[in-house]
C-alpha positions in Angstrom: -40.3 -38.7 50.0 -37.8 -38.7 47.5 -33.8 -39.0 47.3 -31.7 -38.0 44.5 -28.4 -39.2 42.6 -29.2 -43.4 43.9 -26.6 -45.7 43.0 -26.8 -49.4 43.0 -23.9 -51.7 44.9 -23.6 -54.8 46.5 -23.0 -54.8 50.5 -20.0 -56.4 51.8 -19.5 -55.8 55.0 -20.4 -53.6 57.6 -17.4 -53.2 60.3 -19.4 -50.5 62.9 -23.0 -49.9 63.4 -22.9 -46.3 61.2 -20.6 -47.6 58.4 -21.1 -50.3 55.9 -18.5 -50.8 53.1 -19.8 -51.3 49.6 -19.2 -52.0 46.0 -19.9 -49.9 43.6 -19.1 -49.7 40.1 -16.2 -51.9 40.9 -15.2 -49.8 43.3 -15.2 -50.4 47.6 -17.1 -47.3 49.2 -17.3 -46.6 52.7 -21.0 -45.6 53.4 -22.9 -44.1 56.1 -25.9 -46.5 57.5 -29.2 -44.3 58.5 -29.9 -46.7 60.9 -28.2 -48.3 64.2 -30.6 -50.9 64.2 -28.8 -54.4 64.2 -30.6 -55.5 60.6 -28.7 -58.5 60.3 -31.1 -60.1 58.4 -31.0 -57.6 55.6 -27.1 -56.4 56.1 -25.9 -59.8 54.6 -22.6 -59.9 51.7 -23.4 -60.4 48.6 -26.7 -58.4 48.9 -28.1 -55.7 46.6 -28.2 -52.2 47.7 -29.1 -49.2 47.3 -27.1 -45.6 48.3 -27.4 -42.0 47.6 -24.6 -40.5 46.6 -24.1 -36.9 48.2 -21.9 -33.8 46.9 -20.6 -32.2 50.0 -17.3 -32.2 50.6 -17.2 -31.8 54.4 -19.3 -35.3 54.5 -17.0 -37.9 56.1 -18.4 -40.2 53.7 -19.6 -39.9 50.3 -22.6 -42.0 50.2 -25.8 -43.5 52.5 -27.0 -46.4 52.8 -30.8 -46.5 51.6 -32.2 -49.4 50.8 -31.7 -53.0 50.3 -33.1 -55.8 48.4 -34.2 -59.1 50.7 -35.1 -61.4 47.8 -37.9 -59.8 46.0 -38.7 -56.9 48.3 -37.4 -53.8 48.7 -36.8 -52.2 52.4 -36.2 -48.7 53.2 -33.6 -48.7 56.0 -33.3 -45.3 56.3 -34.1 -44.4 59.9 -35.3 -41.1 59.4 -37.4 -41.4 56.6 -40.5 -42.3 58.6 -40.8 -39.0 60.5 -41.0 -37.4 57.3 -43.4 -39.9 55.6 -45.8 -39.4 58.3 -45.7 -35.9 58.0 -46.7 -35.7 54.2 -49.1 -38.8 54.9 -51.3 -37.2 57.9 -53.1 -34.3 56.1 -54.6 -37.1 54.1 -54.7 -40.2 56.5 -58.1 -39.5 57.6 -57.2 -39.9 60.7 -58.8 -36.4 61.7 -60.9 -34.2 60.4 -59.7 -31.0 60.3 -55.6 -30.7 61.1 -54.7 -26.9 62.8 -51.2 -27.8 63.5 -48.3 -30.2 63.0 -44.9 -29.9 65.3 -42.4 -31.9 64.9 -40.0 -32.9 68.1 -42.2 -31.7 71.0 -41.5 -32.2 74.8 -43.7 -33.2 77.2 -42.6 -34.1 80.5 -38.7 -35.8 80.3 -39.3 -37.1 76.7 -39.3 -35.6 73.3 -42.1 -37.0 71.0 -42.0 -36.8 67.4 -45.2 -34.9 66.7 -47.4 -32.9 68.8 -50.8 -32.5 66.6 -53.8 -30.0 67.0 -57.2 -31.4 65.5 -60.4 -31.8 65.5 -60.3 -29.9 69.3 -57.8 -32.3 70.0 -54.7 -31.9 71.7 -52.5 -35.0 70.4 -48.7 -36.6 70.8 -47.7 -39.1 68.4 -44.3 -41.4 68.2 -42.8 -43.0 65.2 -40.8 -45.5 65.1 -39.7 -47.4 61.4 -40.4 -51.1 60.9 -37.4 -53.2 58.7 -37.8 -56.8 60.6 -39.8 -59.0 58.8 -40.2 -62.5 58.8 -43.0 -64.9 56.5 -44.6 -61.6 55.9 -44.7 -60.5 59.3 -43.2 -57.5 60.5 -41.9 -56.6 64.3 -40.1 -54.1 66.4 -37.7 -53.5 67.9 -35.0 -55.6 66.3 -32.4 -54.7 69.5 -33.5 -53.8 73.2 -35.0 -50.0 73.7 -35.4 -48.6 76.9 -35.7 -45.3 74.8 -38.6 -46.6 73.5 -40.5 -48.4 76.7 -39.8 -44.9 78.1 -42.1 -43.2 75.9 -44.6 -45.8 75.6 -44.8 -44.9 79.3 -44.9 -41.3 78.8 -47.4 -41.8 75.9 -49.4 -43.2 78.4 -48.9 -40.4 81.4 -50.0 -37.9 78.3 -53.6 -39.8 78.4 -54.0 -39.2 81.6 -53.2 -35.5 81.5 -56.1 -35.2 79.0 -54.2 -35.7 75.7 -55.0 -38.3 72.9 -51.3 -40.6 71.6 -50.4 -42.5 68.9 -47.8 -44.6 68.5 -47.6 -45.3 64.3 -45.5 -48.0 63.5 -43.8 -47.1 59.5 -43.4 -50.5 58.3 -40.4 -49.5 55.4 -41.7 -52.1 52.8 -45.2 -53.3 50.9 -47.0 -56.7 51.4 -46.8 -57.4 54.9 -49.4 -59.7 56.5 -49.1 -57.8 60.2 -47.5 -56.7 62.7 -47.1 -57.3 66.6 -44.0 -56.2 68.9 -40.8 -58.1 69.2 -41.5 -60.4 72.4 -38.8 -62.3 72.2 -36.4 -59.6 71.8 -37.8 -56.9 74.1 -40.2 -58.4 76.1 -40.2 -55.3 78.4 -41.2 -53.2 75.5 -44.3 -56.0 74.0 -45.4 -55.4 77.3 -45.1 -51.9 77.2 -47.2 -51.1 74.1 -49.6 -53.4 75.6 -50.3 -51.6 78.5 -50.2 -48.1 76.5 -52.7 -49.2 74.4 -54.8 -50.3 77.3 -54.4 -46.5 78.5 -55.9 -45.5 75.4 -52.8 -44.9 72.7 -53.7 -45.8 69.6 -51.8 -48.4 68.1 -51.3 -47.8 64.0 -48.9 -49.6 61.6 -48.8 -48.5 57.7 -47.0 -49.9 55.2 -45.1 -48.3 52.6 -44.2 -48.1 49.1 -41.0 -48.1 48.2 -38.8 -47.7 45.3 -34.9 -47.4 45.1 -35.1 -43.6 45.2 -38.6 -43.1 47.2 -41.0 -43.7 50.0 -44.6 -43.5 50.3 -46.9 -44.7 53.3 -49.9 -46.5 51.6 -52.0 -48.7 54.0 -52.9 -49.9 57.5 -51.4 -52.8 58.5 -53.6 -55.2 61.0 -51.6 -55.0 64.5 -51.8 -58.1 67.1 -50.1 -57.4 70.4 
């Protein structure tokens, strides 16, 4: 995945959840943040940046916030980049065989997965969800409470027994992590939640990525401890 016209800034301040205020070229920007996470570790004044600039005048803002430096690594914190990673990563993930079809957004039941997947005689629903919480090289999720998600790790798990294979793929938006597990002390209900899916038979993935100030490339598994 790549993203044109990247400028460099420094983040200052960030005074709602979809709008961070940022210096560039001298100049204060007001910039849209792809991501309503909390990422207050990364979000911190002073720090290095990086946003795309757009030309479109009906945008309410003229830039989005991409990425950001946390000393020496680089994290994607765009929130929907890892819907569209996965999709240019699974033809060659070998995670199946032979691939007949990939859907995004499909429903089943009162939730709407991110991918609904035809292979290898297999019918299969699969949930994303982007990684930027790291901490000593180990990466977690979520980084705020989800009901949204504990919901779908439920219905990921309804979907087994209906006859379906799940994944849950975990896009952890940097390189050189050591693992991952679930946020327990965050969300306790949700650790709990991808525990039990997993004991329903969803498959658990995280894959790292690399990343660069104007792309994004999953790479490798990451081990996963629950």
């Amino acid at each position: 995945m790549q993203y044109p016209n990247i400028r460099a800034g420094v983040f200052l301040a960030r005074p709602n959840r979809f709008i961070a205020q940022v210096e560039i070229d001298g100049t204060v920007e007001s910039c849209h943040v792809k991501n309503t996470g909390r990422c207050r570790e990364l979000l911190i004044p002073g720090t290095r940046v990086y946003v795309r600039e757009h030309d479109d005048p009906k945008r309410k803002t003229k830039f989005s916030l991409i990425g950001v430096r946390k000393g020496e690594r680089l994290i994607n914190m765009d929130s929907q980049a890892p819907n569209q990673v996965v999709e240019e990563w699974l033809p060659v993930s070998g995670l199946f065989a032979e691939i007949t079809k990939i859907q995004r957004e499909s429903t089943y039941g009162n939730s709407r997965f991110d991918f609904y997947i035809e292979a290898d005689g297999k019918q299969i629903f699969a949930e994303v969800k982007g990684v930027t919480l790291e901490e000593n090289n180990v990466v977690r999720f979520p980084d705020a409470p989800t009901q949204r998600g504990v919901k779908h790790l439920r219905e990921l798990a309804e979907c087994r027994t209906q006859g379906y294979d799940a994944y849950v793929i975990f896009v952890v938006q940097m390189k050189d992590v050591a693992s991952f597990s679930p946020n327990e002390a965050t969300d306790p209900a949700f650790a709990q939640a991808l525990r039990r899916a997993q004991e329903s038979g969803v498959k658990i993935l995280a894959v790292d990525c690399l990343v660069t100030e104007s792309s994004i490339e999953i790479k490798e598994r990451v081990p996963v401890f629950l």
